[in-house]
C-alpha positions in Angstrom: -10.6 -4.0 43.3 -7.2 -3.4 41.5 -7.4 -1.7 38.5 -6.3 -3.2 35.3 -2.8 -2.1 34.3 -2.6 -1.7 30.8 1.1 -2.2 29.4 0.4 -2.1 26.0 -1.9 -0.5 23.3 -1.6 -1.3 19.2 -4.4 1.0 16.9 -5.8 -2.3 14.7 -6.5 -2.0 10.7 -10.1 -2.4 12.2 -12.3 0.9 12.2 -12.9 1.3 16.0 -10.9 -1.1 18.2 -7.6 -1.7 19.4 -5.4 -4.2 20.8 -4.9 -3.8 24.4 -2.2 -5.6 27.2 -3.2 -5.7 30.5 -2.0 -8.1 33.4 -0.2 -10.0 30.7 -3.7 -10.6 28.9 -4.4 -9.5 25.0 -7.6 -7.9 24.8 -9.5 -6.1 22.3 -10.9 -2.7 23.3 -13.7 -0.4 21.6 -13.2 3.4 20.6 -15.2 4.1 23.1 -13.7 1.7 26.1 -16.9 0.5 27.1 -16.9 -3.3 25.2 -14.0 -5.7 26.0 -13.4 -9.0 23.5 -11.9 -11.5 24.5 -10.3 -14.6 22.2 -8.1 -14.9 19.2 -8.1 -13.1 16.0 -7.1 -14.0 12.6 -5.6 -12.1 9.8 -6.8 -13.5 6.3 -4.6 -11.4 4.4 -1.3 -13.0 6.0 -3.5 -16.0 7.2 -2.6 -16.7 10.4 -3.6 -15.9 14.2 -1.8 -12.8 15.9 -0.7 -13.7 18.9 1.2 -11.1 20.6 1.3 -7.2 20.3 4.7 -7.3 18.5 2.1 -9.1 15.7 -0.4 -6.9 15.8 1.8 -4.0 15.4 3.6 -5.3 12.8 0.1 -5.4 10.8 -1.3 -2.4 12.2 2.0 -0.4 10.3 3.4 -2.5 7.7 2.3 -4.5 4.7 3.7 -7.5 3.3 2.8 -8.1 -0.1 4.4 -11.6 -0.6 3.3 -13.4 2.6 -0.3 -12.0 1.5 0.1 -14.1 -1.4 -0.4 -10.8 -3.9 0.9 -10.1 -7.0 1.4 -6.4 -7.9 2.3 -7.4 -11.0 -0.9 -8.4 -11.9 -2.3 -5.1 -10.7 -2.2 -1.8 -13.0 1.4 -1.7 -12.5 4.7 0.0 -14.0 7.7 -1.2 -13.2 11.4 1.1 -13.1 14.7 -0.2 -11.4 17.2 -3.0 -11.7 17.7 -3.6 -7.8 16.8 -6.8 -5.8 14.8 -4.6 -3.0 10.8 -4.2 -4.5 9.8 -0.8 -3.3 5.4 -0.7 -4.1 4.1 3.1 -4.5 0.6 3.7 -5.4 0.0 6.8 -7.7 -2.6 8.9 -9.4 -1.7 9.9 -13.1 -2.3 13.1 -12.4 -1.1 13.9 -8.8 2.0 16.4 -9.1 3.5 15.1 -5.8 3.2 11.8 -7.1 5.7 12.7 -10.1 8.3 14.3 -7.5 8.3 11.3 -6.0 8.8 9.4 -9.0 11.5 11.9 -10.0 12.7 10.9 -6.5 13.2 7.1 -7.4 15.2 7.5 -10.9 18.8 8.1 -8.8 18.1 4.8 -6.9 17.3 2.1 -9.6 20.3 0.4 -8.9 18.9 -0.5 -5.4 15.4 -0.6 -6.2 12.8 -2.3 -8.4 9.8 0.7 -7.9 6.5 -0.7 -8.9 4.6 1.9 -9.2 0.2 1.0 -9.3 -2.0 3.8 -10.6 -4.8 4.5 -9.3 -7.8 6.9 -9.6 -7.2 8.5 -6.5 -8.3 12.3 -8.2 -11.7 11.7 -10.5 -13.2 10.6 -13.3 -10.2 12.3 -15.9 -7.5 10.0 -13.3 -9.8 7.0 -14.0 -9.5 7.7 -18.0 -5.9 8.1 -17.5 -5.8 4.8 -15.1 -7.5 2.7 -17.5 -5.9 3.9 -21.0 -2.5 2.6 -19.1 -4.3 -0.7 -18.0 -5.9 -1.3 -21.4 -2.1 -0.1 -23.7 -1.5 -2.8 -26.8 2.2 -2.0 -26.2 3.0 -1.2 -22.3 7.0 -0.8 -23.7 6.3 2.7 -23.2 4.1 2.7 -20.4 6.3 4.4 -17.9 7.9 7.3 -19.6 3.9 7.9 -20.5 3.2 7.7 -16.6 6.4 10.1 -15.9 5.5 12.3 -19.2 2.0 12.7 -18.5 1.2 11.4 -21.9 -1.0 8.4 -20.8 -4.0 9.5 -22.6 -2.7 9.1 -26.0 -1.3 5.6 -25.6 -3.4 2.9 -28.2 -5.5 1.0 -26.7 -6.4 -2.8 -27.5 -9.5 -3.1 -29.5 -11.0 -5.0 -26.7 -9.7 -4.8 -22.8 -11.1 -7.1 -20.1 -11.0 -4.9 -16.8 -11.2 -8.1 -14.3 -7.7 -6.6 -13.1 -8.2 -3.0 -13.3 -11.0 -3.8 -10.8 -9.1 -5.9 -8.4 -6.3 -2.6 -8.6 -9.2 -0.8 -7.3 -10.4 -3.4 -4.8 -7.1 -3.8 -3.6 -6.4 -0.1 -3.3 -9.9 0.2 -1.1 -8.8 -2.7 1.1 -5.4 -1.7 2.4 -7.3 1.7 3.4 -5.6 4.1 0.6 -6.9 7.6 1.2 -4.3 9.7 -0.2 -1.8 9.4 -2.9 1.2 8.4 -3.1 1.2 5.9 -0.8 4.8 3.9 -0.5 5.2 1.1 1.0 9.2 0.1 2.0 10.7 -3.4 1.9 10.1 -4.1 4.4 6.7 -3.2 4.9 6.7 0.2 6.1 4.2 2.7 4.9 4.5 6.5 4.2 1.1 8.0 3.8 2.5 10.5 1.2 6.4 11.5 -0.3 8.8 10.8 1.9 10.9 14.2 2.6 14.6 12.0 1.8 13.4 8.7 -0.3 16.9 7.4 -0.2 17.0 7.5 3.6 13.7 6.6 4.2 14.0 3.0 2.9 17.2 3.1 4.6 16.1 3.2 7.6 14.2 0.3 8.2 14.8 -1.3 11.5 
């Protein structure tokens, strides 16, 4: 028999299985290439069925907040920048890399809104940090405290409900964070830690 020509292979979000185009046929493969699926497969997140590899790359390597009906607002999130392209960056309060980066975004506010979600990505002191942000009275001052490392002497509310804090973290273990910072472009492309150029980064989106 003919062997299978495979045309096209896309790495899923899904620990051990990929996407796989043979003979015009989507299949999905395991790590190991001895178990074949066969059928359709849904993404909750953007809820609806992928269909074709251009699909399943485009979830495989970009995220799209807004058609996964989220809200980083309502996550533990600071907000710096005027400009109508939303630019989503996940950040310890305590990663030095992280504040280059952030250092990085100040010259393009006019461009960019940068909503910058901290996260405990670096122990139990980054959680402290995390959460005295989360639970501020007054976040008027919440960013320069993120940018000043001065976080930890923000006043708190005398009582803080951490319903959101969690879902930050929830949502931070779903999209597969690992590392911090974690950007994610416009339009939906990720960088897995500081861009070399910010600027042309998000410029070159495709």
């Amino acid at each position: 028999p003919r062997a299978a020509k495979i045309e096209d292979i896309v790495e899923l979000p899904i620990k051990g299985v990929r996407a796989v185009q043979s003979d015009g046929q989507i299949m999905f493969l395991s790590e190991n290439g001895r178990f074949v699926i066969s059928g359709q497969i849904y993404d909750l997140w953007s809820k609806k069925p992928l269909n074709t590899m251009s699909q399943m790359r485009d979830v495989a390597e970009r995220i799209h907040f807004k058609s996964m009906g989220m809200d980083v607002d309502t996550l533990n999130t600071v907000s710096m920048g005027r400009g109508d392209k939303e630019v989503v960056v996940f950040v310890d309060p305590r990663c030095a890399v992280c504040h280059q980066l952030m250092g990085d975004a100040k010259s393009l506010v006019d461009d960019y809104t940068f909503k910058f979600i901290v996260i405990p990505a670096l122990g139990a002191e980054s959680n402290r940090l995390a959460k005295n942000l989360y639970c501020a009275k007054d976040k008027t001052h919440a960013l320069d405290a993120l940018m000043n490392n001065t976080l930890g002497s923000l006043p708190s509310k005398e009582t803080c409900d951490p319903g959101q804090y969690d879902q930050t973290l929830l949502t931070a273990h779903f999209i597969g964070i690992e590392g911090v910072p974690f950007v994610v472009a416009p339009d939906g492309r990720v960088s897995k830690g500081r861009p070399k150029n910010l600027k042309s980064w998000l410029e070159s989106a495709e």
